[in-house]
C-alpha positions as CSV (number, residue, x, y, z in Angstrom):
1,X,-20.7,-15.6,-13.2
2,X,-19.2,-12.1,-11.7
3,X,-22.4,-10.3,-12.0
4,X,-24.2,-13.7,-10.3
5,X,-21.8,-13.6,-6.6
6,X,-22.9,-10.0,-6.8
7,X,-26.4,-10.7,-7.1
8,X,-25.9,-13.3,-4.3
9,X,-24.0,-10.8,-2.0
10,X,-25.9,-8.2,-2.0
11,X,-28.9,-10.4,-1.9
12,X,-31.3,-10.5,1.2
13,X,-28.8,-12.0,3.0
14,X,-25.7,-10.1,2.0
15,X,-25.7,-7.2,5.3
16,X,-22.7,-5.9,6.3
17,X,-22.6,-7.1,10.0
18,X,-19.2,-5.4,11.6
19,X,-18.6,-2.1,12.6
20,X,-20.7,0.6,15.1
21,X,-21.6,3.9,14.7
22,X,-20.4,5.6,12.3
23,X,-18.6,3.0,10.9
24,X,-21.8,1.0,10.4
25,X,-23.6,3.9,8.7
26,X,-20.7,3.8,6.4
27,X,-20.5,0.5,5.6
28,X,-24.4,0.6,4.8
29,X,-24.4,3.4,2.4
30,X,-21.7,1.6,0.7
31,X,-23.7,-1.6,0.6
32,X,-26.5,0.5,-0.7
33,X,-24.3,2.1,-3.5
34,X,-23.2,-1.7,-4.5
35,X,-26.6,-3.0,-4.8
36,X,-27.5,-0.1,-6.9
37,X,-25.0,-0.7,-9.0
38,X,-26.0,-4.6,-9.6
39,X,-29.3,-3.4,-10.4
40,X,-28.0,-1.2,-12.7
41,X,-26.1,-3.3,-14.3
42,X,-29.3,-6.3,-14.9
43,X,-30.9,-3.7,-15.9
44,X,-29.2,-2.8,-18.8
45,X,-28.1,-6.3,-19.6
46,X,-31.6,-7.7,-19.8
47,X,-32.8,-4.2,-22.1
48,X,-29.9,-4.1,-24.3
49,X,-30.1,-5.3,-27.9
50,X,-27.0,-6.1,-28.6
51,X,-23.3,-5.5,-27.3
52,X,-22.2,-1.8,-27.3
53,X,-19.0,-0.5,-29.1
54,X,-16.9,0.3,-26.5
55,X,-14.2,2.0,-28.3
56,X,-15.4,5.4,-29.1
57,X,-15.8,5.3,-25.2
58,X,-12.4,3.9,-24.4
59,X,-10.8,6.5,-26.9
60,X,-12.3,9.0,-24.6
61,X,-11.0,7.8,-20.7
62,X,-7.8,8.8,-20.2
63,X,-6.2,7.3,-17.0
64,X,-3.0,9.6,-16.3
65,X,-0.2,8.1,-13.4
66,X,-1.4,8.7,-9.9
67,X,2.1,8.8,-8.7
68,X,3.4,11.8,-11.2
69,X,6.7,13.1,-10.2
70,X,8.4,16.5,-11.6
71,X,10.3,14.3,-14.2
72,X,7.0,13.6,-15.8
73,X,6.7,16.9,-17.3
74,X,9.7,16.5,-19.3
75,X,7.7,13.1,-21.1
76,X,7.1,13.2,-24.9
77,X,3.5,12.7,-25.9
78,X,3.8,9.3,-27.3
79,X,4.7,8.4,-23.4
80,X,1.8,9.9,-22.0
81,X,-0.5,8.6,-24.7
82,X,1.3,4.7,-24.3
83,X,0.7,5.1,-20.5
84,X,-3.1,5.8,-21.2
85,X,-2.6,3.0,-23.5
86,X,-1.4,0.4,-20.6
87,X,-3.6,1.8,-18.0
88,X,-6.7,0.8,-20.4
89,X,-5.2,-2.4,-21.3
90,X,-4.3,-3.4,-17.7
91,X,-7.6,-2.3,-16.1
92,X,-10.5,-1.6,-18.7
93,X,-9.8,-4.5,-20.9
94,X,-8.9,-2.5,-23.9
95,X,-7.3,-5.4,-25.0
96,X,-10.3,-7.7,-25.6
97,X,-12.3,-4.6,-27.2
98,X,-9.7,-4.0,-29.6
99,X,-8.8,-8.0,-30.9
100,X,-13.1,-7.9,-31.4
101,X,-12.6,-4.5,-33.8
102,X,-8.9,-6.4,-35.5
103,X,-7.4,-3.4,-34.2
104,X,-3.7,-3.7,-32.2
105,X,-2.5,-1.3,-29.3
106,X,-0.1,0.6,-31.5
107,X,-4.0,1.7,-33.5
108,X,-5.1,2.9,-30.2
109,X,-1.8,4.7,-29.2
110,X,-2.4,6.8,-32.7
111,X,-5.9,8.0,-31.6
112,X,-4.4,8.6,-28.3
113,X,-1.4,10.6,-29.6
114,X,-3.8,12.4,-31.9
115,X,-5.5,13.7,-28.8
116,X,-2.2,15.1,-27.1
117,X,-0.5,18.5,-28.0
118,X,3.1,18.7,-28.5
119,X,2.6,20.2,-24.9
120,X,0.6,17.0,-23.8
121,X,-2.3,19.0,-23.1
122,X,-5.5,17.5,-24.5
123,X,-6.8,18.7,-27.6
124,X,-10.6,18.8,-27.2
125,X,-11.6,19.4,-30.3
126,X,-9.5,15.6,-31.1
127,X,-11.1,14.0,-28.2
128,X,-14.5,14.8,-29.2
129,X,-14.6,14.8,-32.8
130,X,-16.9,12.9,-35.3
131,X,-15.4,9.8,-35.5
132,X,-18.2,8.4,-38.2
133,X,-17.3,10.9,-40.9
134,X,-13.5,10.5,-43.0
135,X,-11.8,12.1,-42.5
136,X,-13.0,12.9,-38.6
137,X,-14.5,16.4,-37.9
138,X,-13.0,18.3,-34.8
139,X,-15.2,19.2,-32.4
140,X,-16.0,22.8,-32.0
141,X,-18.9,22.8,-29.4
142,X,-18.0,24.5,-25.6
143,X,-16.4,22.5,-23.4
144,X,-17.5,21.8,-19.6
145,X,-15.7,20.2,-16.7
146,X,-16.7,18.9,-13.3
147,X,-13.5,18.2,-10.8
148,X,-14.3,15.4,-8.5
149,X,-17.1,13.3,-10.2
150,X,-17.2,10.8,-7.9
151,X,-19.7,8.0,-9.5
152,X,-20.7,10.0,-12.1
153,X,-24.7,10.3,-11.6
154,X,-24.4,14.2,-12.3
155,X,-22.1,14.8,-15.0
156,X,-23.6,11.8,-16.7
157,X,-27.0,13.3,-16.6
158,X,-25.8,16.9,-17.2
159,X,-23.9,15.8,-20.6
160,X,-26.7,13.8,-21.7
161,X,-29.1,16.5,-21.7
162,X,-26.3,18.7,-23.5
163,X,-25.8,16.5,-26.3
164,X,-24.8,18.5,-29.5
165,X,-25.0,21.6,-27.6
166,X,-21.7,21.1,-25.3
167,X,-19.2,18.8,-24.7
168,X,-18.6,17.7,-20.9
169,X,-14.9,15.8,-18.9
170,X,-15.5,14.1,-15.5
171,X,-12.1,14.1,-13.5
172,X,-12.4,12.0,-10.9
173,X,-8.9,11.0,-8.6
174,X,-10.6,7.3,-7.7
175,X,-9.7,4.4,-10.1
176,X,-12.9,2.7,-9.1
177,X,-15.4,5.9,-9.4
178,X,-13.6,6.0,-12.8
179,X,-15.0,2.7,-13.7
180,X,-18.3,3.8,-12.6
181,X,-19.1,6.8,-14.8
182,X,-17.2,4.8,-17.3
183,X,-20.3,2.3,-17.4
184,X,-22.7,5.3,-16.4
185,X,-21.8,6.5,-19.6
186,X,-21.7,3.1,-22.1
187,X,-24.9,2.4,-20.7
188,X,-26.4,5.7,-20.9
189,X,-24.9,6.0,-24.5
190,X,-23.5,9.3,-23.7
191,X,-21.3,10.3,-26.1
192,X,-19.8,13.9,-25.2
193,X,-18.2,12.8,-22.3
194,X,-14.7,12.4,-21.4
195,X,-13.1,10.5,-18.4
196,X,-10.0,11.6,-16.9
197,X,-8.5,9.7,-13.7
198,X,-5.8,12.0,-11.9
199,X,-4.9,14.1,-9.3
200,X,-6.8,17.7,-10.1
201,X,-4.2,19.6,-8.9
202,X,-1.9,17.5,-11.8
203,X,-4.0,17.0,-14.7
204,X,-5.2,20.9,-14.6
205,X,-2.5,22.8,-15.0
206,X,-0.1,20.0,-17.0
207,X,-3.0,18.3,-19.6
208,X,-5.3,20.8,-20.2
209,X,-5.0,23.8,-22.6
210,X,-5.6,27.2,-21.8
211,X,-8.3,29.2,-22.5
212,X,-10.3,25.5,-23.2
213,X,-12.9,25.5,-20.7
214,X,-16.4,27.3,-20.7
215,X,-17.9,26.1,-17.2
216,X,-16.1,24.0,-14.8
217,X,-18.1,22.8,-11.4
218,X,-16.9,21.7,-8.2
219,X,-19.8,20.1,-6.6
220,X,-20.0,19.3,-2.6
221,X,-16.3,19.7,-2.4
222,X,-14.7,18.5,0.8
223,X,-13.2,21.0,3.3
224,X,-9.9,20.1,5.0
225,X,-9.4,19.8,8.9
226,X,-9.6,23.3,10.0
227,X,-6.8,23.8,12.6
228,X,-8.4,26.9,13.6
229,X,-7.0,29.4,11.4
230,X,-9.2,30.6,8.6
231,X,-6.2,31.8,6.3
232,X,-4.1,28.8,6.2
233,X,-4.6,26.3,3.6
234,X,-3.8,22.5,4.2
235,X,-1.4,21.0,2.4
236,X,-3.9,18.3,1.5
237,X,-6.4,20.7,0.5
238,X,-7.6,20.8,-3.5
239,X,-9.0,24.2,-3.5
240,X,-6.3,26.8,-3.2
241,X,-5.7,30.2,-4.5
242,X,-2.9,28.8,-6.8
243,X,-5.4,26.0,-8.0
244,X,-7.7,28.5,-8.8
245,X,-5.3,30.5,-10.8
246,X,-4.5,27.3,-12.9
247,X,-8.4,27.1,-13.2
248,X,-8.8,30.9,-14.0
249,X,-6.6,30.2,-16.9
250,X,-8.0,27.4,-18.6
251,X,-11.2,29.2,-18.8
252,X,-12.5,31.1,-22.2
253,X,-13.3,34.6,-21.8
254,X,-16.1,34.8,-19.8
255,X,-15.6,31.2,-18.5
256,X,-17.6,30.5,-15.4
257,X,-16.7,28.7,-12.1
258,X,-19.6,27.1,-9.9
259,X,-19.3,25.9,-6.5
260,X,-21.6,24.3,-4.8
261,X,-21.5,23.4,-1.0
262,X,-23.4,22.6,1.8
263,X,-21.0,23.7,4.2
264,X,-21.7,26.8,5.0
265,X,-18.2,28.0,6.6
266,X,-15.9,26.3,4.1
267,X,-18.0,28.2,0.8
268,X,-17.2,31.6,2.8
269,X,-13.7,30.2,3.1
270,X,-13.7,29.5,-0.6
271,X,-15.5,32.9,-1.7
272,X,-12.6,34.9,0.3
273,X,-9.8,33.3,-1.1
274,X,-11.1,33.7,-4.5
275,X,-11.6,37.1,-3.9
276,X,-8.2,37.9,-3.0
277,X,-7.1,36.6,-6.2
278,X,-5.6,39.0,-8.8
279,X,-4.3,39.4,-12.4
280,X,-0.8,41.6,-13.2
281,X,-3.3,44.5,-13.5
282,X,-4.4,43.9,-10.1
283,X,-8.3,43.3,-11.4
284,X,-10.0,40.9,-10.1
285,X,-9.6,37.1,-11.9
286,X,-13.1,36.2,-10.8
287,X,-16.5,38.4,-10.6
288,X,-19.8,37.4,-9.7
289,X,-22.2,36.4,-12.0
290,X,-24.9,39.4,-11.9
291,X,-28.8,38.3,-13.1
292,X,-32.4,38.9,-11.7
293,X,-33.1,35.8,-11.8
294,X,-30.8,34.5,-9.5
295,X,-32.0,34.0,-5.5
296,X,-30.4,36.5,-2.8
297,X,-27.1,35.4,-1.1
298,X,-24.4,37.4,0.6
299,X,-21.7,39.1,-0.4
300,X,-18.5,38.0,1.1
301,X,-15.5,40.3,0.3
302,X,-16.8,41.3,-3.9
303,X,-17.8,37.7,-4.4
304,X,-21.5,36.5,-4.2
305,X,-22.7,33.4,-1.8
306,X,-26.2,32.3,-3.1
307,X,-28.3,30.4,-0.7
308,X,-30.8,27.8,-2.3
309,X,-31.3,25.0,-4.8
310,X,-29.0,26.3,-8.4
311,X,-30.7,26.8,-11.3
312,X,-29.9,26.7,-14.9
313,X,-28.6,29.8,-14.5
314,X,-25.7,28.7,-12.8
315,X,-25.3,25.7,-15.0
């Protein structure tokens, strides 16, 4: 009956009708995006065979407190594992998936816990491992991480092509973008993908392990309101030099960072303020990636600006 309004909404006569301008442009492309989405959605309901198994994929979302305070960093794992717990049973309808599978919530919570360190940083090798075999096998393939996913359509795509060669997390702030990889990822039956709904600037540096990460992208990132000084940073901004030290260390050795940007000032802004940033040796935590067969850019204080379309090169 849900998926029928939508198909009735966002039907030929289903236009958004308020708003000018820019406003109106907006309102467009998000009726666009919806429509999409329905037709997404019949699409795979008319092709599937049968019902998909929805656990494995729930086992892998993890949908941490968007309202984290200091005090949560003094919470055991089983709290952090029971609030993924809730969030799933709240919003995902974890609940339903598990009566189907006579499983209870407490059965969930031990996957979950299974997943945390004593530090409640995830354990990837846990989250991705072989599920099918008993006892389970621990992952061991490279892990990769895009920050701010939004509805998924690349990270989907790039861990389905990597499938037994690398394992892949989406963290994406927006409960409701969360939902959309989430299906991007049942229907595509992706399954060396991870969901994780949070604040970066949170789940980075408290849930992820050092030293776990082989390739972490930041794709069209969005620059702050420039008040006209190039050295500040906005309180509201993501991307800051300390941000970028909590990345540097959950990298392996060798770990890559891509950015990509079509703003031309803000990637200069970016490739400075990396530049700048240094280890107790005072080397460099970040060096450019040297190859002939990457395209010309510019150098912009020891870091290197490419200009034109990335290649695998770069991930």
């Amino acid at each position: 009956r849900s998926l029928q309004y939508a198909q009735d909404f966002y039907g030929a006569k289903g236009e958004p009708r308020d708003g000018e301008g820019s406003h109106s442009l907006f309102q467009q492309l998000g009726f666009e995006e919806g429509r999409r989405e329905v037709q997404r959605i019949l699409q795979f309901a008319s092709a599937a065979p049968a019902a998909p198994d929805l656990l494995p994929y729930l086992c892998r979302t993890f949908l941490f407190s968007l309202t984290q305070s200091a005090s949560d960093e003094e919470e055991s794992v089983p709290s952090v594992s029971q609030r993924c717990v809730n969030e799933l049973l709240q919003s995902f309808g974890l609940g339903e998936v598990l009566l189907r599978c006579s499983l209870s919530p407490e059965d969930a919570l031990t996957t979950f816990q299974r997943s945390f360190s004593k530090a409640q940083r995830l354990r990837c090798s846990r989250v991705f491992e072989n599920r099918r075999q008993e006892p389970p096998l621990p992952s061991s393939l490279p892990v990769k991480l895009e920050i701010c996913s939004g509805n998924g359509d690349w990270v989907v795509a790039q861990a389905k092509a990597e499938q037994g060669l690398a394992n892949w997390i989406a963290l994406e702030l927006r409960h409701d973008r969360v939902h959309n990889i989430f299906s991007r990822m049942v229907f595509e039956e992706v399954e060396n993908l991870c969901l994780l709904r949070g604040d970066a600037a949170e789940i980075v540096p408290r849930h992820l392990q050092v030293g776990s990460l082989s390739h972490v992208f930041i794709n069209f990132p969005e620059p702050p309101h420039f008040s006209g000084d190039e050295s500040a940073e906005s309180k509201h901004e993501l991307l800051t030099g300390s941000f970028f030290q909590q990345l540097h260390s959950r990298l392996t050795s060798g770990g890559k960072l891509t950015i990509l940007s079509d703003n031309w000032r803000y990637i200069q802004r970016l490739a400075r303020r990396i530049s700048k940033l240094c280890d107790d040796q005072c080397a460099m935590l970040f060096m450019s990636a040297e190859s002939a067969e990457l395209p010309p850019g510019e150098m912009v204080q020891n870091i290197q600006v490419i200009c034109g379309k990335p290649g695998k090169r770069v991930g």
